[in-house]
C-alpha positions as CSV (number, residue, x, y, z in Angstrom):
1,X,0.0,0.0,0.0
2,X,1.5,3.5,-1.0
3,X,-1.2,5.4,0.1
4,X,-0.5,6.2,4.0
5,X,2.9,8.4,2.6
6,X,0.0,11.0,1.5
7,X,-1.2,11.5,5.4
8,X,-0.6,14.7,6.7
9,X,1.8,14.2,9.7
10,X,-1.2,16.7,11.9
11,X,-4.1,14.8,10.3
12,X,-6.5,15.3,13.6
13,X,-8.7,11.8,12.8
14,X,-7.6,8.1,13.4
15,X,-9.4,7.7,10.2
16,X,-8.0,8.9,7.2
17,X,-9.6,10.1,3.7
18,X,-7.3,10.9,1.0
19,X,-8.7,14.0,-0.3
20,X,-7.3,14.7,-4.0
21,X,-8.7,16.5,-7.6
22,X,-8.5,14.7,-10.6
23,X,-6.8,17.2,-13.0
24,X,-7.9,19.9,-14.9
25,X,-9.0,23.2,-13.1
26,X,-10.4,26.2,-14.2
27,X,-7.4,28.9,-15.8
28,X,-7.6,32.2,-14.9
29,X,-9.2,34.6,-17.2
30,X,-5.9,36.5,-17.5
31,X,-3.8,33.4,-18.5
32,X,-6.8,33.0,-21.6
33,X,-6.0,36.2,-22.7
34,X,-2.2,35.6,-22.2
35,X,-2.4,32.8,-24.7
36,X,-4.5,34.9,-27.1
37,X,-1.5,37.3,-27.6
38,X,1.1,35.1,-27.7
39,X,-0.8,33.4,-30.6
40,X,-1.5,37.0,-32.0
41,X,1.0,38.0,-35.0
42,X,0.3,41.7,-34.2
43,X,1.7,41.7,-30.6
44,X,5.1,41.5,-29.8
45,X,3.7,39.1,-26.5
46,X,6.5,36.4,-26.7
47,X,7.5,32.9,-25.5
48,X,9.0,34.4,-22.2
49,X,6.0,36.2,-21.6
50,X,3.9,33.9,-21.9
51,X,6.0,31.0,-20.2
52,X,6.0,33.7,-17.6
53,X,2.2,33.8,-17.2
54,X,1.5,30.0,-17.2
55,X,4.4,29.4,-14.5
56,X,2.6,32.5,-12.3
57,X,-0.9,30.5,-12.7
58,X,0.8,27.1,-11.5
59,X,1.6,28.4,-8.5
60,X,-1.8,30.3,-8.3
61,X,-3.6,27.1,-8.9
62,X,-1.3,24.9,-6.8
63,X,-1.8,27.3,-3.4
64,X,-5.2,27.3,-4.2
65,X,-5.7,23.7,-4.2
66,X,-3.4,23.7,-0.9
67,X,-5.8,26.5,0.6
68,X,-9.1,24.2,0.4
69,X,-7.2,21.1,2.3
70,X,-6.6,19.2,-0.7
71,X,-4.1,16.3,0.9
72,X,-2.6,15.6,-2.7
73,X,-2.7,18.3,-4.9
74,X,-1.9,19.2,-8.9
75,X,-1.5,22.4,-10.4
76,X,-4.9,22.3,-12.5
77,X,-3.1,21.5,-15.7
78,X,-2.4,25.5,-16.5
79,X,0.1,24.7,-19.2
80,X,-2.2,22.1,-20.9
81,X,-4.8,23.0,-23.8
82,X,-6.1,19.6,-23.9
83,X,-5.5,16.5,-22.8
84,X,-4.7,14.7,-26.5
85,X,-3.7,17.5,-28.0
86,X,-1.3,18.5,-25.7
87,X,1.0,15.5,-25.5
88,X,0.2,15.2,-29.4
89,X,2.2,18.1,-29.6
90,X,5.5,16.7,-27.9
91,X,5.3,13.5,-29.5
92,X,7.4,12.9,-32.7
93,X,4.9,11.5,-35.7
94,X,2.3,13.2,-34.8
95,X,0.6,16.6,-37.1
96,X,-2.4,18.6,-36.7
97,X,-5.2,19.4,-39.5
98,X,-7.6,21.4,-37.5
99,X,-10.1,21.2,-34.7
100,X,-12.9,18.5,-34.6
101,X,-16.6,19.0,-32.2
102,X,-16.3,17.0,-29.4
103,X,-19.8,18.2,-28.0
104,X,-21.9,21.4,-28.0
105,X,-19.4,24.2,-28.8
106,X,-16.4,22.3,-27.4
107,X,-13.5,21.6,-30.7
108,X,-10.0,20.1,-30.5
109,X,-7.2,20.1,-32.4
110,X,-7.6,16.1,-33.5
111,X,-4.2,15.1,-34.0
112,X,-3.0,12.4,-36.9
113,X,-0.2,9.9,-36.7
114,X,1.2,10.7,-40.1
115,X,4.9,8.5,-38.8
116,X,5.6,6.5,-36.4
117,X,5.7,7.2,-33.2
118,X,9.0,8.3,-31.4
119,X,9.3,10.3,-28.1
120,X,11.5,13.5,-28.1
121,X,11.3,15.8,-25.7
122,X,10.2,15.3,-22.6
123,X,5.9,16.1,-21.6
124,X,5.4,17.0,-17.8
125,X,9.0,16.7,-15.7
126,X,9.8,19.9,-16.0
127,X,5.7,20.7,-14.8
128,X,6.6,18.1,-11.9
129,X,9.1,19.7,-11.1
130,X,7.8,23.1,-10.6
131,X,5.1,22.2,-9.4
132,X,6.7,20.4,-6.5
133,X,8.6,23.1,-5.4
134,X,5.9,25.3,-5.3
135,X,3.3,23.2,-3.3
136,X,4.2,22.3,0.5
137,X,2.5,19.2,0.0
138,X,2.3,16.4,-2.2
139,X,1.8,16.5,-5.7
140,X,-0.3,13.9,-8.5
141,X,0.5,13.6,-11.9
142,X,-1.9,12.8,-14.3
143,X,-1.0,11.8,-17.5
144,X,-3.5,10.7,-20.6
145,X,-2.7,7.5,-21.0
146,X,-1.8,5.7,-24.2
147,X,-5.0,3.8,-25.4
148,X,-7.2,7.2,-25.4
149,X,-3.8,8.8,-27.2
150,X,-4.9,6.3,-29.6
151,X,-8.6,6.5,-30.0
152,X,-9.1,10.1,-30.4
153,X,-6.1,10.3,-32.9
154,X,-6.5,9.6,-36.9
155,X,-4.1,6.6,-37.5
156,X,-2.4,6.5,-40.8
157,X,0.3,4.3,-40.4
158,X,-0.4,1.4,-38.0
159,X,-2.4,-1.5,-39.0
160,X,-4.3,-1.1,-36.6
161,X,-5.5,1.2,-33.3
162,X,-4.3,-1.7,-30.6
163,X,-0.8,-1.2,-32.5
164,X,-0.6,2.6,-31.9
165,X,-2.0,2.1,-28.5
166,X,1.1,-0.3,-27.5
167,X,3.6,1.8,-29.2
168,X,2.4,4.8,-27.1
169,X,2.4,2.8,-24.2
170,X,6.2,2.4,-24.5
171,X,6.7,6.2,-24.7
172,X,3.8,7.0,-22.1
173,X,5.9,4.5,-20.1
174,X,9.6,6.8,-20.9
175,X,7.9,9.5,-19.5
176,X,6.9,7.7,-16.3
177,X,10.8,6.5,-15.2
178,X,11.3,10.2,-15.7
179,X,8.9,11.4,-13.7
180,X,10.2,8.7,-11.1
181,X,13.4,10.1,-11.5
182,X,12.5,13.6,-10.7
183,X,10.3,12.2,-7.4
184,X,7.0,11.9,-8.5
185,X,5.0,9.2,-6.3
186,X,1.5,9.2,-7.1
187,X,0.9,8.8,-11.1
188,X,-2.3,9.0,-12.5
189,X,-3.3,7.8,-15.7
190,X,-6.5,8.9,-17.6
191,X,-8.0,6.7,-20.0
192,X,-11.7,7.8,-21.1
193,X,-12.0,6.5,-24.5
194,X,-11.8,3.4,-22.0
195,X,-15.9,3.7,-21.0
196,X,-16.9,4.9,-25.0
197,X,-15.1,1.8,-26.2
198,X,-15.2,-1.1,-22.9
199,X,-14.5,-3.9,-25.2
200,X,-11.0,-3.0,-25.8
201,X,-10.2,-3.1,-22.1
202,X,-7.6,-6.3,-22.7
203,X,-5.7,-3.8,-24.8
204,X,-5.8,-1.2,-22.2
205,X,-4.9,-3.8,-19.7
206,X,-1.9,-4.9,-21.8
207,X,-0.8,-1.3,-22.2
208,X,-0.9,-0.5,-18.1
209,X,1.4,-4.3,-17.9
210,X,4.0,-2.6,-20.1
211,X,4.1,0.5,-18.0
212,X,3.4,-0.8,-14.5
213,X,6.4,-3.2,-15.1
214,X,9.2,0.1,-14.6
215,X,6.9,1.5,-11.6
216,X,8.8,1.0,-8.2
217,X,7.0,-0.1,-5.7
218,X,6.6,3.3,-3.6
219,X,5.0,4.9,-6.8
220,X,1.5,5.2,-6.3
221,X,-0.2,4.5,-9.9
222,X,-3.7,5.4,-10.7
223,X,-5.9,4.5,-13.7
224,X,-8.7,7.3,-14.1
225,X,-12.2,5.8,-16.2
226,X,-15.0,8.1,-17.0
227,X,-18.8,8.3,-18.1
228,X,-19.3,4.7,-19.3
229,X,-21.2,1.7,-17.9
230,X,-18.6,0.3,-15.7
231,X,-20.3,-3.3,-16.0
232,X,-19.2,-4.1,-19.5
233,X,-15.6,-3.8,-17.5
234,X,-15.7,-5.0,-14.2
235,X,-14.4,-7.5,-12.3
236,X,-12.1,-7.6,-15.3
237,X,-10.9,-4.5,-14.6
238,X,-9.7,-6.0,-11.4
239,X,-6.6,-7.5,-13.4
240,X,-5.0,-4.2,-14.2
241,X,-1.7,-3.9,-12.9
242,X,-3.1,-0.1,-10.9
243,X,-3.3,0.3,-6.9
244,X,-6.4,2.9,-7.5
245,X,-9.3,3.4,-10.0
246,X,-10.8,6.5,-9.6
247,X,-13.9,6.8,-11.0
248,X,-16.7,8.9,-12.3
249,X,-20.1,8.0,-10.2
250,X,-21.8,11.4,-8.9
251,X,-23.3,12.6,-12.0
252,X,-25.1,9.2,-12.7
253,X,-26.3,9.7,-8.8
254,X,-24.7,6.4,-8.2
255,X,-26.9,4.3,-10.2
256,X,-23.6,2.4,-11.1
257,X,-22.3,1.5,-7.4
258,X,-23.7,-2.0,-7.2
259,X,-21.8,-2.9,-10.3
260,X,-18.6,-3.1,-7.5
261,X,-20.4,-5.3,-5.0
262,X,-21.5,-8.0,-7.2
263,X,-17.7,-9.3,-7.1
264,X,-15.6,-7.9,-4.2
265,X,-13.7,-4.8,-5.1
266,X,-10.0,-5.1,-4.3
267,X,-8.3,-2.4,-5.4
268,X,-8.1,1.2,-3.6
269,X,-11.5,3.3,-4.4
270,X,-11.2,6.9,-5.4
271,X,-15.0,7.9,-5.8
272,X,-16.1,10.9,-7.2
273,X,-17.9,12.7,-5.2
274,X,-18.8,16.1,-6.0
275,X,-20.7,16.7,-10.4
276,X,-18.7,18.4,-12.3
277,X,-21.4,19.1,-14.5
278,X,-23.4,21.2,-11.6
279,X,-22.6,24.7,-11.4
280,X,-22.8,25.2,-8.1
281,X,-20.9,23.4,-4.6
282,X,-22.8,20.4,-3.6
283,X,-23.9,21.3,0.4
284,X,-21.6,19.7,2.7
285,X,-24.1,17.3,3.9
286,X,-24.8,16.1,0.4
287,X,-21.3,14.9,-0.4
288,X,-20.7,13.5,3.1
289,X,-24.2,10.8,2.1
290,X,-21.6,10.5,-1.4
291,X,-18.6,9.4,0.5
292,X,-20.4,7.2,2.6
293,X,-21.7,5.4,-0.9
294,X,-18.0,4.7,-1.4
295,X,-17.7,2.6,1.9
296,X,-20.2,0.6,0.7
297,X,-17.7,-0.7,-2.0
298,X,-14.3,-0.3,0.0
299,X,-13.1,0.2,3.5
300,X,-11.7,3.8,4.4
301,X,-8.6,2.8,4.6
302,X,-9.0,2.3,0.5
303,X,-10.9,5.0,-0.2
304,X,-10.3,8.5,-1.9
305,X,-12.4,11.5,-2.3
306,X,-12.6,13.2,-5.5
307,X,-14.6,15.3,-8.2
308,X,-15.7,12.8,-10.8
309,X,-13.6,14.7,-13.3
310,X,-11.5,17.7,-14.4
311,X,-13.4,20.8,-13.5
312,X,-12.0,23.1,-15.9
313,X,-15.4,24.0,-17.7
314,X,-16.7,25.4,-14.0
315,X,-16.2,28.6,-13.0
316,X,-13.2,29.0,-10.9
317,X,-15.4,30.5,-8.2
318,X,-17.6,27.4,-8.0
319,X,-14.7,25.3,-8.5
320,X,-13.3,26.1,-5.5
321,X,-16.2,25.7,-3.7
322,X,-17.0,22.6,-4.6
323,X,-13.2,21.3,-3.4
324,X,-13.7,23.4,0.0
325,X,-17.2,21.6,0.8
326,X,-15.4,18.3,0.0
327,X,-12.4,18.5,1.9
328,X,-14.7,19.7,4.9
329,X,-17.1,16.3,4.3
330,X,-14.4,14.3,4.2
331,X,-13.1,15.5,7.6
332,X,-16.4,15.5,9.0
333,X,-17.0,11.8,8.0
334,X,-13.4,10.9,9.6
335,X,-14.3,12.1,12.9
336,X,-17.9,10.4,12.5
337,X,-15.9,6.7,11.8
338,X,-13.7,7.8,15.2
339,X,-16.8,8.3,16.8
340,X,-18.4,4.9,15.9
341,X,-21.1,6.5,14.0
342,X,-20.9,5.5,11.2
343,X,-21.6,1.4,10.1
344,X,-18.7,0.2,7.0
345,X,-20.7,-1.7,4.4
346,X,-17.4,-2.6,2.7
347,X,-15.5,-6.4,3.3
348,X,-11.9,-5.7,4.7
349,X,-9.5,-7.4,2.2
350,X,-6.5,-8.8,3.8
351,X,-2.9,-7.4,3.2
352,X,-2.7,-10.8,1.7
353,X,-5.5,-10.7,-0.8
């Protein structure tokens, strides 16, 4: 078990919650506009400038996070546009032909595999890194793992989509012993196209073996699943070589959760608990009856509380909020488990299981 190194040494319960965010987070309005010059021809806004502004919302992001009681904290991916398009960018055989609709009025720059795939310079150490010295506590890394890098990519030179997907796994794994190297201990990787698309999950299982085999055993590695019907992939989801699946359950109000007592769920739990498709916090008292869903699947010593996804498209103010009223439920529910109050649903699983 990894996750007792993310306890704060003052943490006032017996009873420990990992509190955490999934990823993206709202940018400030100023870093928008910051982009919009440095992409602008008539303004003399340059690299430095703008490098500038996306290292001064980092650390903006990063103490806010810290501020609401986050235990594990990222920096709300202010240097990321996307999460394809982004490592697209820093990936050798990869071009761009112009944005796609996702949904509503939401585009991305699709990218297309146009050579083979090679890994060059390096995608999130250096954010790691910065990020780590900023924050005074301890830092997640997600990363978009390699069989959504190869779903939501147009393929023109491998046979097939399970081909791209392992050849990304080898580079998605590169930048993992780097980000080992530089002292990163909790790794998260994202894989949506993973609920769109549940059949494949043997490839995406095959593509977490050839990544989890480099992971040291003090590296706490994630696999984040979103918006899909979870029973087309579990128990077998079980097999994947991950410590924690963090997954997206508030916004169906939970309809999914018995899907993970049919067959005993071993792994660690990180539940979303908070919508991030409500614009407003969830009261205090709502997400506490959330969390307490999530010990009906695990006990708390495996369970995390989170946002069931990135809550970029929020407004920052209600973003906030929504982390503030967690972090307070979660502590509230700690001290209710001290107190006895509270009856765990959840089978204990042996260290040995």
């Amino acid at each position: 078990m990894t996750r007792e190194q993310f306890r704060p040494d003052d943490h006032d319960n017996d009873h420990f919650l990992l509190t955490t965010v999934v990823g993206s987070y709202p940018k400030p309005k100023w870093l928008h506009r910051a982009r919009d010059l440095y992409e602008d021809d008539d303004h003399d806004f340059d690299e430095e400038n703008f490098e500038e502004a996306k290292d001064d919302a980092s650390r903006l992001i990063t103490k806010e996070h810290e501020r609401c009681g986050l235990d594990v904290v990222v920096d709300g991916e202010m240097r990321r546009n996307e999460m394809v398009e982004y490592f697209a960018h820093r990936i050798d055989g990869y071009e761009f032909n112009g944005p796609v609709k996702v949904w509503g009025h939401n585009y991305f720059d699709k990218p297309s595999v146009v050579e083979e795939v090679e890994y060059d310079e390096e995608w999130l150490i250096s954010e790691y890194e910065f990020t780590s010295d900023v924050a005074d506590t301890p830092v997640k890394v997600p990363i978009t793992g390699p069989y959504t890098l190869a779903s939501w990519s147009f393929d023109e030179v491998y046979d097939d989509e399970e081909q791209l997907a392992y050849e990304l796994a080898e580079l998605v794994n590169e930048e993992i012993e780097g980000l080992v190297e530089a002292g990163a201990r909790y790794i998260q990787i994202d894989e949506p196209a993973l609920a769109t698309t549940p059949d494949d999950h043997a490839i995406v299982g095959e593509c977490l073996e050839r990544i989890a085999d480099n992971v040291p055993d003090d590296v706490r590695l994630g696999l984040h699943v979103c918006y899909g019907d979870y029973s087309r992939i579990y128990p077998e989801m079980l097999e994947f070589p991950v410590e924690e699946f963090d997954l997206e359950l508030c916004n169906g109000n939970y309809e999914q959760l018995d899907v993970f007592k049919d067959e005993e769920f071993t792994k660690d739990l990180a539940l979303g608990v908070v919508d991030v498709h409500v614009r407003e916090p969830e009261p205090v008292e709502e997400i506490k009856e959330n969390i307490k869903k999530g010990l009906e699947v695990v006990p708390p010593e495996r369970l995390t509380i989170s946002p069931d996804c990135g809550l970029k498209l929020l407004p920052r103010d209600v973003a906030y909020g929504k982390m503030e009223n967690m972090v307070q439920a979660a502590r509230e529910v700690e001290a209710e488990l001290d107190a006895g109050e509270i009856d765990i649903e959840a089978p204990t699983v042996s260290a040995d299981d």
